[in-house]
Structure formats: structure tokens, C-alpha cells
C-alpha positions in Angstrom: 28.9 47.8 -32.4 26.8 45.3 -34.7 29.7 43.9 -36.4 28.3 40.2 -34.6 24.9 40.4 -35.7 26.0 41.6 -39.6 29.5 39.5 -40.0 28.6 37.5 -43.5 31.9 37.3 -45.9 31.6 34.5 -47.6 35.2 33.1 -47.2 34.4 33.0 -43.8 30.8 31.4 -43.9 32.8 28.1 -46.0 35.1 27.9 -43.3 32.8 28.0 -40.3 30.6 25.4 -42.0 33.5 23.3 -42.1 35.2 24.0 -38.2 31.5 23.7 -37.1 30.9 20.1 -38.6 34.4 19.2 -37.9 33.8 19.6 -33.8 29.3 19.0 -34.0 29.0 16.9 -37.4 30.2 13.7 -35.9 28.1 13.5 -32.4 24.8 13.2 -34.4 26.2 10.1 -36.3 23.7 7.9 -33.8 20.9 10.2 -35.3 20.6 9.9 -39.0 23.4 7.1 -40.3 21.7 3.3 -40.8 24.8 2.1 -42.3 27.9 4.6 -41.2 30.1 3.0 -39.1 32.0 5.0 -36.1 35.5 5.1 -37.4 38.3 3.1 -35.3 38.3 5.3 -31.8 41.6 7.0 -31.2 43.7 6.7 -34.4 46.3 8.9 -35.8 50.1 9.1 -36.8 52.7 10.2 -34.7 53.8 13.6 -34.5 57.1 13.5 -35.2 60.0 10.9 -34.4 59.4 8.2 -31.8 61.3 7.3 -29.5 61.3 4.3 -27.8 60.8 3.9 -24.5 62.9 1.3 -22.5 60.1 -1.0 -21.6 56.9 -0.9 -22.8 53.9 -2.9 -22.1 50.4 -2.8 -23.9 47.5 -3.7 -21.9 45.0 -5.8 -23.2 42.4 -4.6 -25.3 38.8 -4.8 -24.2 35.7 -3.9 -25.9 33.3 -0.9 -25.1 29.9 -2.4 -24.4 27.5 -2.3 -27.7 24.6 0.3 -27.1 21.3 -1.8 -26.7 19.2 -1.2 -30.1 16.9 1.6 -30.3 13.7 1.2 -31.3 13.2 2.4 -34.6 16.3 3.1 -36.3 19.2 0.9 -35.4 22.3 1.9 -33.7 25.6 1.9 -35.4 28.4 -0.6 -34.9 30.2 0.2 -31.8 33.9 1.8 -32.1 36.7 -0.7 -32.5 38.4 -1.9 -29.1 40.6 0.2 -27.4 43.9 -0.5 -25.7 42.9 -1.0 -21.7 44.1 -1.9 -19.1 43.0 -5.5 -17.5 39.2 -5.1 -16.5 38.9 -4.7 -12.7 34.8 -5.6 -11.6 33.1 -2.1 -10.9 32.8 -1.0 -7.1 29.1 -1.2 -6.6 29.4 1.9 -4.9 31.1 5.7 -6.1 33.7 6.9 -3.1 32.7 10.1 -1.7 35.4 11.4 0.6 37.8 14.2 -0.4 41.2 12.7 -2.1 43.8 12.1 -0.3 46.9 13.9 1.0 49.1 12.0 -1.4 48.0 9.9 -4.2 47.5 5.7 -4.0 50.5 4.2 -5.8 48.0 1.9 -8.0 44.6 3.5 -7.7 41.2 1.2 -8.4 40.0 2.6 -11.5 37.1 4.7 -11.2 33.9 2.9 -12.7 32.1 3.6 -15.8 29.1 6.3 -16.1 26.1 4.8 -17.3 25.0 6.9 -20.4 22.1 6.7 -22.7 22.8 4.5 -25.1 23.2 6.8 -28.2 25.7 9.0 -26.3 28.6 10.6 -28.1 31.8 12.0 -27.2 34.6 13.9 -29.0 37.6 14.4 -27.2 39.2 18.1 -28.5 42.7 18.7 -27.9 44.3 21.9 -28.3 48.4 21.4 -28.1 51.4 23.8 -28.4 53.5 21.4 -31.0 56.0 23.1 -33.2 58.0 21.6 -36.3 60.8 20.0 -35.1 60.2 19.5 -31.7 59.5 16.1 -30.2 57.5 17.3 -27.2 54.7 19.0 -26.6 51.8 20.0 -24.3 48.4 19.5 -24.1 46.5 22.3 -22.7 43.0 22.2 -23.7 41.0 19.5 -23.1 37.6 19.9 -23.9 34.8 16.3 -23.7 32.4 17.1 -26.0 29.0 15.6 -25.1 26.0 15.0 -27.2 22.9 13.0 -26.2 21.1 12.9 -29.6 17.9 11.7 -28.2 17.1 14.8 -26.4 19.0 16.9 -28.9 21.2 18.4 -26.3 24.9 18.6 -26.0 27.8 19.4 -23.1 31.0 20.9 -22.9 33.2 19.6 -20.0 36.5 21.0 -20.1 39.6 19.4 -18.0 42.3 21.3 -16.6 46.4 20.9 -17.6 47.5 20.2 -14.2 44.8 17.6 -13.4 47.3 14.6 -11.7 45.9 11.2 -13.0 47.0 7.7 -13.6 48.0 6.8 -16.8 47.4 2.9 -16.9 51.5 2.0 -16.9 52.8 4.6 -16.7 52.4 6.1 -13.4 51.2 9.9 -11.9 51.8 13.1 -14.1 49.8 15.9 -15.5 46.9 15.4 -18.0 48.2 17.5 -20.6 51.6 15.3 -20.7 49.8 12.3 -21.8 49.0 13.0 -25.3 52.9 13.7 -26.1 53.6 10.3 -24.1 51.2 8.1 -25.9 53.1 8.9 -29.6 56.3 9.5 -28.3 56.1 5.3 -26.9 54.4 4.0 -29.7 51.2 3.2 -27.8 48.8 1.8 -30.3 46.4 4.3 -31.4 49.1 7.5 -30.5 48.5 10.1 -27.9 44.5 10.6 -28.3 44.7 6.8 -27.6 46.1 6.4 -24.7 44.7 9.8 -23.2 41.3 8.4 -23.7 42.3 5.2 -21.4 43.5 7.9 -19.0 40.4 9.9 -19.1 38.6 5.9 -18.7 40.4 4.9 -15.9 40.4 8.2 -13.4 36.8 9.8 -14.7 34.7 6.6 -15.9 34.1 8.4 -19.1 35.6 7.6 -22.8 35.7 8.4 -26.2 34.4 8.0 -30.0 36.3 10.6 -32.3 39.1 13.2 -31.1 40.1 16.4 -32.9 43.4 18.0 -32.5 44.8 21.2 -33.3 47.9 22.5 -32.6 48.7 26.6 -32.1 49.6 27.7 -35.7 47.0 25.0 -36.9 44.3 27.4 -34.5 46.3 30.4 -35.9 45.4 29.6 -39.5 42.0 28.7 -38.9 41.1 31.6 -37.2 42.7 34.0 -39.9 40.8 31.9 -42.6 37.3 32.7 -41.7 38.4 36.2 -41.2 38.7 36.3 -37.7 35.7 36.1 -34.8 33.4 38.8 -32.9 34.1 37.8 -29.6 32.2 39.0 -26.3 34.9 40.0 -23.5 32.7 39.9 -20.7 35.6 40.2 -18.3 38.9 42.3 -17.8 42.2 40.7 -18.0 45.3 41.8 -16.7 47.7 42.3 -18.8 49.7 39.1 -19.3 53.3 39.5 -20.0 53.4 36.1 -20.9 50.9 36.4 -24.4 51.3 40.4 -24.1 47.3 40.2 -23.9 45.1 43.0 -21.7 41.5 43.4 -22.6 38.7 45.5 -21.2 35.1 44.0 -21.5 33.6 44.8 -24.8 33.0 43.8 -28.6 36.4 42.6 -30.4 37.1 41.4 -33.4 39.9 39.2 -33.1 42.5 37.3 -35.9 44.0 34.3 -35.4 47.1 35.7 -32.9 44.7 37.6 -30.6 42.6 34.5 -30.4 45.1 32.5 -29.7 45.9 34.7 -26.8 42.7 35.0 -25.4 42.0 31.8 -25.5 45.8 30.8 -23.9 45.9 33.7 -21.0 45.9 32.5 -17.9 49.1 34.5 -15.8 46.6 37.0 -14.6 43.9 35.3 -14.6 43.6 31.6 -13.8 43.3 27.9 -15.7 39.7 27.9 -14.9 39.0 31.0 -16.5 41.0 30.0 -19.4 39.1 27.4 -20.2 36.1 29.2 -19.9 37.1 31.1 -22.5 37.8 28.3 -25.0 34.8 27.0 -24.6 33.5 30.3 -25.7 35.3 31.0 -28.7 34.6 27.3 -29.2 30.6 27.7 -29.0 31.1 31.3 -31.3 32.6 29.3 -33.9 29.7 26.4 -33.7 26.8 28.9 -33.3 27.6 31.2 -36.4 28.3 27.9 -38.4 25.0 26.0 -37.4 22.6 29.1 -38.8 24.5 28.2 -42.4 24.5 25.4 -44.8 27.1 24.8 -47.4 27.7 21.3 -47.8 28.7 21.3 -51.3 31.8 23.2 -50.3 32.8 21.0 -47.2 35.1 18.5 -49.2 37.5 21.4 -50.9 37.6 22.7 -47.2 38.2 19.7 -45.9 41.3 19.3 -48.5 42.5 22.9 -48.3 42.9 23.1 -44.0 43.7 19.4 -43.6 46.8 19.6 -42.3 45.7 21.9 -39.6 43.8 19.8 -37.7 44.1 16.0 -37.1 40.7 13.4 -36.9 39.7 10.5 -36.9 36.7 11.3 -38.4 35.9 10.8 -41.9 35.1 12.9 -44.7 32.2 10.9 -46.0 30.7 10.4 -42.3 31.1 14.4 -42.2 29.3 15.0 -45.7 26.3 12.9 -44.2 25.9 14.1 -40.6 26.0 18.4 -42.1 22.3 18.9 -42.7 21.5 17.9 -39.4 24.3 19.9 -37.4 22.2 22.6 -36.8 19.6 20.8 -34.5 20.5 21.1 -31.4 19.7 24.9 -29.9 21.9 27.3 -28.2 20.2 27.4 -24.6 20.6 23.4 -24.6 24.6 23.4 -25.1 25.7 22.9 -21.4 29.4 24.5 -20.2 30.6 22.6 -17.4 34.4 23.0 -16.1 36.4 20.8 -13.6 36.7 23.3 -11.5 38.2 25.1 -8.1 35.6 22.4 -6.2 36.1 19.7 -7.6 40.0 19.4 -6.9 42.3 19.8 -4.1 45.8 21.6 -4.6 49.0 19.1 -4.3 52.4 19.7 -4.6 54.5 16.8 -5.5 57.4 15.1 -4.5 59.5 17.1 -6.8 57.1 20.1 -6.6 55.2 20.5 -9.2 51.8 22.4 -8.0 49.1 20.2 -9.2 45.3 19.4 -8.9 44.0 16.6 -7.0 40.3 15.2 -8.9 37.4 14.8 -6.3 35.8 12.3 -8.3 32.5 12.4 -7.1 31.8 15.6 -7.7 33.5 15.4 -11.5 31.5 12.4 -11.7 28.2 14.5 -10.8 29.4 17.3 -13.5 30.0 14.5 -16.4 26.4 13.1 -16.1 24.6 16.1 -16.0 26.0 16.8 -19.5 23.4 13.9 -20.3 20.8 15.1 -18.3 17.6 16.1 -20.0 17.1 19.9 -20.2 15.5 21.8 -17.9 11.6 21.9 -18.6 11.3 26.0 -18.0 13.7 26.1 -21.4 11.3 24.4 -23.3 8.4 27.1 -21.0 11.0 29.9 -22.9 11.3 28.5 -26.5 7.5 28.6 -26.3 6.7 32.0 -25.4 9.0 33.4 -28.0 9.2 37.0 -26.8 11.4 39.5 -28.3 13.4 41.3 -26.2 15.2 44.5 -26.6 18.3 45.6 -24.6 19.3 49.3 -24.0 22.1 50.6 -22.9 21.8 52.6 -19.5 25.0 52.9 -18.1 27.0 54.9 -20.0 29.9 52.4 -20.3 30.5 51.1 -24.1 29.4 48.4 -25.6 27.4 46.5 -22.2 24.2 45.8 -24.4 25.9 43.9 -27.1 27.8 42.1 -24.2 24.2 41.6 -22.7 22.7 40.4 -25.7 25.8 37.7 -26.5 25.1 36.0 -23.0 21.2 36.3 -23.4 21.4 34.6 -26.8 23.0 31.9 -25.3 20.0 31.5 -22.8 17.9 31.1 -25.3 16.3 34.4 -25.1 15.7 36.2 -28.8 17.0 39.5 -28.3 16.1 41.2 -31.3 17.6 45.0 -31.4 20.0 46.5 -28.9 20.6 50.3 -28.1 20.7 53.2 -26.1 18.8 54.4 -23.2 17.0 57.7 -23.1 19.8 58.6 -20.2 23.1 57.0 -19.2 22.7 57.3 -15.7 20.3 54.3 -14.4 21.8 52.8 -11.3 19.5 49.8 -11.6 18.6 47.3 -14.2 15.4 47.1 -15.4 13.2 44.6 -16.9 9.7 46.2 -18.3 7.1 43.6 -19.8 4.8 44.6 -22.5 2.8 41.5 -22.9 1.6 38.5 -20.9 4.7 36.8 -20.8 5.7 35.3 -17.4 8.8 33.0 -18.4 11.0 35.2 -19.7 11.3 37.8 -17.7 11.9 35.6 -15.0 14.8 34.0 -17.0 16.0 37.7 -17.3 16.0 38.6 -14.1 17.8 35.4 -13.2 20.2 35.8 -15.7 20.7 39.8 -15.1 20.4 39.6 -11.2 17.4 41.8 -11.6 15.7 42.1 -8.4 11.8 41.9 -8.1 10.9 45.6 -7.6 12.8 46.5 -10.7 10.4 44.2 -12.9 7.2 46.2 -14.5 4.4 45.4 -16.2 3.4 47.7 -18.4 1.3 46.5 -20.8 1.7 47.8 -24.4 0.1 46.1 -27.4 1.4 48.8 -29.6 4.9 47.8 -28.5 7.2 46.2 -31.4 9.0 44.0 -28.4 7.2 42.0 -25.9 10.3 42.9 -23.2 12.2 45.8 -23.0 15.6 45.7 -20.8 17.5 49.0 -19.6 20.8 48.0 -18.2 22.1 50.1 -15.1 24.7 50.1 -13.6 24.8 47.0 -11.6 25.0 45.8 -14.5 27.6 42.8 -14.6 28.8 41.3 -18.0 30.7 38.2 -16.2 28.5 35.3 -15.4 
């Protein structure tokens, strides 16, 4: 199926533009604006009624440290002060033992990362609010990560039942404290006070948030016309979405998106959020090879009220043309994961996750580590790689070639084998290439004796790949 290398309509191409600089515009601010301000951290309206909570105290406000200067273009002002709690001296040193059995009544707050200093983050929130309803869910929470200096960005996504702190308000689940934040008033709503949260137990904050809620998702999805989407793994059928997929090739609207992207009864939260981060980086890959800034304001009028920002229209305008910079290989997925939390039940028993916080602290700064140097060894070499089809099952080289793209790796035509019975992948080299084929075999789990060099300057690809069948389209 080539439907994801030949997908062009051009109501969808507006729209991606648009999604794409709405979730990658705003991390290059640091990069190109000598005058735009960060807009005020954390600020939107109130979903719905409020309702006031019996007491309610504000912590203090204290302000985020000002990045040092760079050298040649100056840094932007730094975001206005958030609500915090009071500033407890940071532990010169980072616990490392497991957490405990049951949580500390008033835990120390975990200290700050050190980031570069032209570090951005975008908190995106995906919640299940519906009109009328006064409370809601927040189940996907995604930091978004960009050190502009090395033009690389993260993904760290955060699991619902992640038990934290919530400065004042005690223990719960993660995805609770959104809802809390605007049903109490707290200044700066829900994205507010989750990003004090996210402070206090991870040592990591802020800039911009974007939220969407399901039917906002829903529409968005329908409006570009729907996304190609790689299933690189089966899942169950779910009664709760009525989802049950076979890997392969699938065009998906706005429902089926939404649940793929919600399934988790047969599956698990950590795969879940795998699979948001993917649609995620589909939407921001197709919209990054296009440019159509003239269009982005009577997009950004005509979706408004699906989404909710605090970014602004004009900072959006002037970070576009350079949303397209950073590469796919050097966008990092990184999930708090099955070791990097310890199953609790509480007191009233609710099964939740317990954060190791070393080890989410490790996973947070390598989203600002540079890149690995044998990516740059790959971008150099430039080979064109071709991927057949060996195994007889549908659709595995266009799975192949999704995941290799995303490597880095420019796979330029995919196919059929001459048969449909190879047991083995194999990885035959053509030219003088040494890097990528290694990255191949890495990537494929091709082992040595199944790598040939045959060489070929005749050949119209520098790599040819026949997939057998030990051939695995998961990661």
C-alpha cells in the first residue's frame, strides 16, 4: 500500500501545517525571536463552572531562573512566575533507593534538572471533557522537549495513574490534577497547577501547554482527512473502544484514531502511550516536509475552539519557517515506564504507580542529551535503501520502512521479493557504506552472517533489504 508516501489533499496539507506548528512552532521560539516574548506560562479559562473548594490556599509565587545570555543572539524574557509552593534549598544529592512501601505524608520536593539554557517545554494534554460535565480526566500527558541548540527534540510521555503530590492538595493520580486546578480556581487553571505538580515530584517544568479534549482530537483528525498510520503491533480486541487491529497500513478518521490512540484494556498504559506518541510524531513529520504559512491564521480561527494554548498566534506566524529543522532520527520517545515505577494500591484501593525518581530523572535529561554521533556517521553516508517484502505476510515492508524512516534511514522504494518464503532477514550492500547497514541490522535484529556485500555499481540503491520471516514489526 503507498497511500503514506502519496497522501497530498490539500485540505489536509493546511491542517497539518497548522497541528504541526501548534505542538513544534513554539519550542524554537529561543532560536529565531529577538524580541518575542514567551507568553505568561500556564494560562487558560476554566472549563466549565467552578466550584469552590472549602479552603483554598495559594502558594507563593516564585520565579523560574532567567537563562544566562547566549552569545550571539539574546535569549528571550523568561515566562512570567508561576504559582509554587515555598522554595525548599535543593538536596545536593538525587535519592537513589526504590520508593517506598507507602508514600511520605509531605515529601521533599524533588530538585530541579539542570537544562541548557535555551531549553523548551510544552506540556500536551489530551482529556476526555464533555459539554456539561464539570469533571474530567487527564490521560495523556506528553512533555515535549526541544534543545534548540543541537536541534534535537524529546517526547516523554507520563502515565494516568502516576501517584504524585500536588503542592496542597495531597496524593492522587496525575491525570486528576488538571480537572482540580480549574475546578478550585487555582491561578493559572488546571495546566497551572499540573505544571507545579510535574515541578515538585519530577524537577522539570513548563513554558506553553496545549490541550485537546476527545471530540476536539475527533475533529482534527477528520479535518486533515484522516492519517496513515503504521500498526506495528496486534491489539486485542477492546470491548471498551470496540478496537482490534492486526499489524499493517491503515488509514484511520478521527473515531478510529481516537481509539487507537485510547486502547489500553488489552493491551496496557505503556503501550498506549506509545501509541500517542506516534500518531503524534505522524502528524509533525508529514507537516514539517510542508510550508503554508499564509494559511496558518484562517486555520488558526477556523479549529480554535478545539484546542486550548497559551501560545500565540503571532509567536506561531514567526516560529513556522523554521519548524521543519529539527530531523526525524533526532526526535527522542522516551516513556515512564514498567521500570521506572513500583505498583501501589492505596488505602482505598485504587491500583496506582509509585515514580522511582532517579531513574525518571535519568529519562528526562537524556531528552537534552546531544545526539548520538553514529546519526550524524548515517545522515552522511546518505544511502538509499530499498525494502522487499519476503515473508509473505501483507503489508511488513511498508511497516519496515515507517520505523526505518524514523531512524533516519532514506528508504527509497519498497516491494516484493522474488519469493515469499525467506526465513531470514537479509541485509545486501551494494556500495562502500559501512554505517548503515549496521544501523539496519541493529534496528531489524539482523544477525552478522545474514549481511552481504555484494558490490554493484550498476545498482539504483546502495542497500537492498529482503525481510524474512523473523521479521518483527514491534520495536
Amino acid at each position: 500500500m503507498n497511500a503514506v508516501m502519496t497522501y497530498r489533499q490539500w485540505a489536509i496539507i493546511d491542517v497539518l501545517v497548522l497541528i504541526n506548528i501548534l505542538i513544534w512552532g513554539g519550542v524554537f521560539s529561543f532560536l529565531v525571536a529577538r524580541s518575542l516574548p514567551i507568553s505568561p506560562a500556564m494560562v487558560v479559562s476554566a472549563a466549565g463552572p467552578v466550584e469552590p473548594a472549602a479552603v483554598v490556599t495559594t502558594p507563593p509565587s516564585v520565579t523560574l531562573p532567567t537563562p544566562p545570555p547566549a552569545t550571539s543572539t539574546p535569549l528571550p524574557p523568561a515566562p512570567t512566575p508561576l504559582p509554587s509552593p515555598t522554595l525548599i534549598p535543593t538536596p545536593t544529592s538525587i535519592p537513589t533507593e526504590p520508593p517506598p512501601s507507602t508514600p511520605a505524608p509531605t515529601p521533599t520536593p524533588v530538585p530541579l534538572i539542570d537544562l541548557p539554557p535555551d531549553a523548551v517545554n510544552i506540556l500536551l494534554l489530551g482529556t476526555d471533557t464533555r459539554q456539561g460535565l464539570t469533571s474530567w480526566r487527564t490521560d495523556t500527558i506528553i512533555l515535549v522537549a526541544v534543545n534548540p541548540a543541537q536541534q534535537t527534540a524529546g517526547l516523554l510521555s507520563i502515565p494516568r495513574d502516576l501517584w504524585v503530590y500536588t503542592p496542597g492538595h495531597g496524593y492522587r493520580r496525575i491525570n486528576t490534577v488538571d480537572c482540580l486546578g480549574e475546578r478550585i480556581g487555582y491561578p493559572g487553571g488546571g495546566p497551572a497547577l499540573l505544571n507545579e505538580t510535574l515541578r515538585y515530584n519530577l524537577g522539570i517544568s513548563c513554558h506553553y501547554f496545549i490541550r485537546v479534549d476527545l471530540q476536539g482530537f475527533v475533529r482534527i483528525v477528520d479535518t486533515l482527512g484522516g492519517l496513515d498510520v503504521d500498526v506495528d503491533q496486534t491489539i486485542p480486541y477492546d470491548s471498551y473502544t470496540g478496537l482490534a487491529l492486526t499489524p499493517g497500513i491503515y488509514h484511520m478518521d478521527g473515531e478510529l484514531a481516537l481509539k487507537y490512540v485510547r486502547s489500553r484494556m488489552t493491551t496496557s498504559d505503556f503501550d498506549r502511550s506509545r501509541r500517542q506518541q506516534k500518531v503524534l510524531k505522524i502528524i509533525w513529520q508529514q507537516g514539517v516536509r510542508l510550508n503554508l504559512v499564509p494559511r496558518i491564521p484562517e486555520l488558526w480561527r477556523t479549529l480554535g475552539d478545539a484546542y486550548q494554548t497559551d501560545l500565540k498566534l503571532e509567536d506561531v506566524v514567526s516560529l513556522a519557517q523554521i519548524a521543519g529543522q529539527i530531523e526525524p532520527q533526532y526526535v527522542k520517545s522516551r516513556l515512564i515506564e514498567g521500570t521506572m515505577v513500583t505498583g501501589w494500591t492505596t488505602p482505598k484501593g485504587a491500583m496506582v504507580l509509585l515514580p522511582h525518581h532517579d531513574r525518571i530523572r535519568q529519562a528526562i535529561i537524556s531528552l537534552y542529551a546531544p545526539p548520538d554521533e553514529s546519526l550524524k556517521w548515517l545522515a552522511d553516508e546518505a544511502a538509499l535503501v530499498e525494502v522487499l517484502n519476503g515473508t509473505g505476510v501483507p503489508e511488513r515492508a511498508a511497516l519496515a520502512a515507517a520505523r526505518l524512516r524514523w531512524e533516519g534511514i532514506q528508504v527509497t522504494t519498497i516491494g516484493f521479493a522474488d519469493r515469499a518464503d525467506y526465513e531470514h532477514t537479509v541485509i545486501i550492500n551494494y556500495s562502500n557504506k559501512v554505517y548503515t547497514p549496521a544501523r539496519l541490522a541493529a534496528v531489524l535484529g539482523v544477525s552478522p552472517e545474514n549481511i552481504r556485500q555484494q558490490p554493484d555499481p550498476t545498482s539504483q540503491v546502495d542497500i537492498r533489504v529482503i525481510l524474512g520471516r523473523d521479521y518483527r514489526p514491534s520495536p
